[in-house]
C-alpha positions as CSV (number, residue, x, y, z in Angstrom):
1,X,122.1,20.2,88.2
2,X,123.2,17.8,85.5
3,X,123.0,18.1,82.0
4,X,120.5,14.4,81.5
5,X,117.2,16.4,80.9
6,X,116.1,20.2,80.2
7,X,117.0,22.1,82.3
8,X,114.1,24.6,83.1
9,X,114.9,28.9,83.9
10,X,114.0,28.8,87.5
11,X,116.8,25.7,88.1
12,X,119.5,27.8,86.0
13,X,118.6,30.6,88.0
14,X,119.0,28.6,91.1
15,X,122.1,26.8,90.1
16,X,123.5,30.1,89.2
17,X,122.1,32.5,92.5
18,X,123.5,29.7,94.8
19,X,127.5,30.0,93.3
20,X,126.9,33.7,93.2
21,X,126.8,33.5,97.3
22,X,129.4,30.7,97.0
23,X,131.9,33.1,95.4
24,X,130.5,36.2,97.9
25,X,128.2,38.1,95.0
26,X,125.3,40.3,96.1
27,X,122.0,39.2,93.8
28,X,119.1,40.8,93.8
29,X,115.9,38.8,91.7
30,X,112.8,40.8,91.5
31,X,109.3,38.1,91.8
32,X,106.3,38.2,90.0
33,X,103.3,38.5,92.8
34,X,99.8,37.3,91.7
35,X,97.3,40.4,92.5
36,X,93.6,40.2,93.2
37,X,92.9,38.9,89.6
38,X,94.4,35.8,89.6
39,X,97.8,37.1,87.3
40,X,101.2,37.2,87.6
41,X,103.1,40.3,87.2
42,X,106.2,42.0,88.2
43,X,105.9,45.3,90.2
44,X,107.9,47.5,87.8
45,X,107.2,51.2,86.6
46,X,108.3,53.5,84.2
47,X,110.6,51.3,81.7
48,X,111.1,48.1,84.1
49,X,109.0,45.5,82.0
50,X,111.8,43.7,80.2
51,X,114.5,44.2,83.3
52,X,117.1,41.7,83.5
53,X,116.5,38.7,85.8
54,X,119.4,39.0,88.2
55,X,121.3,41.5,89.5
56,X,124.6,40.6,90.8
57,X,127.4,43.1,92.6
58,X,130.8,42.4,94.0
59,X,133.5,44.9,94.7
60,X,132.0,47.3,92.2
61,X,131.7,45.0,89.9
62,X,128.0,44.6,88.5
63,X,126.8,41.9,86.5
64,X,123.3,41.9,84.6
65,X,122.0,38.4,83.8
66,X,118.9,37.7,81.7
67,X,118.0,33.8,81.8
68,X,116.5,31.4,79.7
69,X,115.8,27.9,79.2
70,X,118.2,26.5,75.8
71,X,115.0,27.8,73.8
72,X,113.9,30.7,74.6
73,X,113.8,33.9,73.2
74,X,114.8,37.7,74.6
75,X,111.9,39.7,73.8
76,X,112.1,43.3,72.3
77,X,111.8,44.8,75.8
78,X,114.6,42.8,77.5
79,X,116.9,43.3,74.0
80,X,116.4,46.9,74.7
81,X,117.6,46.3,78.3
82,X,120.6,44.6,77.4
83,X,121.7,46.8,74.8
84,X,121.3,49.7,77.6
85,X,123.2,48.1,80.5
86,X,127.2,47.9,80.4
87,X,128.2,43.7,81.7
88,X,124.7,42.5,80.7
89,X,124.8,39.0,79.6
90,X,122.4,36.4,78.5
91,X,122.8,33.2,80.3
92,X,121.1,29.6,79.2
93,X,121.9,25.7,80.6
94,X,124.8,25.5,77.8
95,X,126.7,28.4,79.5
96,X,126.6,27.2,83.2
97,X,127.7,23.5,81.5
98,X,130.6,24.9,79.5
99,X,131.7,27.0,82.8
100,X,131.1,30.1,81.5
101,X,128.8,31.3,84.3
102,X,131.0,29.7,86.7
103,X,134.6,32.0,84.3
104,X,131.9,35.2,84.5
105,X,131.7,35.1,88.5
106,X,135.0,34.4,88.9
């Protein structure tokens, strides 16, 4: 991934999943499905909708990663997730070309 045009959320997140398994991290990533209707959604219940994006674990450490693309924007569901989870982070392009997704995983 270089840094020459936008860099799009589902790139990040594959930049970022594929060093996680370099440097031995569990992930977990929960897809949206499309159902009968044509939509996209997320099978979550309860309080899910606004769940961080990844889930990473490693020798009881556990990271909680919501992505976005330089300009987007955490909506009031996933500021309320991040607020409630201990080592949640927000990650964009910058951070994984100043290192500091690469320092975090470390």
């Amino acid at each position: 991934m270089t840094n020459l045009t936008p860099v799009s959320e589902a790139e990040l997140q594959a930049a970022i999943v594929d060093l996680a398994h370099l440097l031995r991290w569990r992930v977990a990533h929960f897809r949206p499905a499309q159902n009968g209707r044509g939509d996209w959604r997320t099978a979550v219940s309860a309080d899910g909708a606004g769940f961080p994006d990844l889930v990473l674990a490693r020798n009881g450490v556990v990271i909680f990663a919501e992505l976005k693309s330089e300009k987007g924007r955490i909506s009031p569901t996933q500021e309320a997730w991040l607020a409630a989870l201990p080592h949640s982070l927000v990650w964009r392009p910058a951070d994984w070309f100043s290192g500091a997704v690469e320092a975090a995983l470390r």
